[in-house]
C-alpha positions in Angstrom: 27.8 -15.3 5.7 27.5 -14.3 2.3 26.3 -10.8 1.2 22.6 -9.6 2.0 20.4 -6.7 0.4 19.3 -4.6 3.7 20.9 -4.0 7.4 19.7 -6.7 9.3 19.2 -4.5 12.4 17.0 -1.3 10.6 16.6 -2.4 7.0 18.2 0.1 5.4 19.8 -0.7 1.9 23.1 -1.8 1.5 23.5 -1.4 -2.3 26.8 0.8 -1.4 29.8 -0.3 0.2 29.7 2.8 2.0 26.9 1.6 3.9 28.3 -0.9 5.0 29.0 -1.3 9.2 32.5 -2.6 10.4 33.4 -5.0 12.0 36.4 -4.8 15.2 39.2 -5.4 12.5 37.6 -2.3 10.6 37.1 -4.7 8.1 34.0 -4.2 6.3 30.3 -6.3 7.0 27.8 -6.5 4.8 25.2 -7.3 7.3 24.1 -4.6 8.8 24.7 -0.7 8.3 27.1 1.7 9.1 24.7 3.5 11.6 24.0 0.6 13.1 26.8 -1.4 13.4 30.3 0.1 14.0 33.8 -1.4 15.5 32.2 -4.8 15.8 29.6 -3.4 18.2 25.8 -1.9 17.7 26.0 1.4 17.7 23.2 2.1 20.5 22.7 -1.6 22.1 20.2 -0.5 24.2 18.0 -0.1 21.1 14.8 -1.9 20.5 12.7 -3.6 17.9 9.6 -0.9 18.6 11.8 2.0 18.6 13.6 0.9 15.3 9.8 0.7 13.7 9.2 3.7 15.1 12.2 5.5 13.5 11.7 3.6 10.7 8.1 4.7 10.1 8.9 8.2 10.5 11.5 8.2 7.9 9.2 7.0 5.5 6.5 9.7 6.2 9.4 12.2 5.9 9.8 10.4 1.8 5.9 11.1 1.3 4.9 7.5 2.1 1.0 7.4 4.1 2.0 6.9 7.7 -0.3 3.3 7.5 1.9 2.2 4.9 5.0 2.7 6.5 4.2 0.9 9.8 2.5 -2.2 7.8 6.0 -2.1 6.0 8.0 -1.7 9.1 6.1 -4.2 11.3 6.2 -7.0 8.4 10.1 -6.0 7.6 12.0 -5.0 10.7 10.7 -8.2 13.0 12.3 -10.4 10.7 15.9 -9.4 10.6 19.2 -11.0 11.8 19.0 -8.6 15.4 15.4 -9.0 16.3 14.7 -13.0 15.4 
């Protein structure tokens, strides 16, 4: 699969190759973020859609953005990506 712009499991940017998860080789992916996606394996896999929007929306408020914002941005974002579809 060919390079994409944000993790597909919590959106986060992956402009940086130190972003970037790994996969079990320790080779590098460029689909989903190094928080997320480590040794191959999601890094919590008991994680959920809601409670990625949730953290998601809380880091925004935390970068000044109006709470309502946030979770319209989350909820039209995070629902769409590679781990939740």
């Amino acid at each position: 699969m060919g390079k994409v712009d944000v993790c597909q499991s919590c959106g986060m940017p992956l402009n940086k190759e130190e972003n970037w998860g790994t996969n079990a080789d320790d080779s590098k992916t460029q689909e989903y973020c190094r928080f997320c996606f480590q040794n191959g394996k999601f890094t919590n896999p008991d994680l959920t859609m809601e409670k990625v929007i949730e953290k998601s929306v809380e880091l925004s408020k935390k970068l000044w953005m109006p709470e309502d914002k946030a979770r319209e941005i989350a909820n039209n974002t995070i629902p769409k990506l590679k781990r939740w579809c």
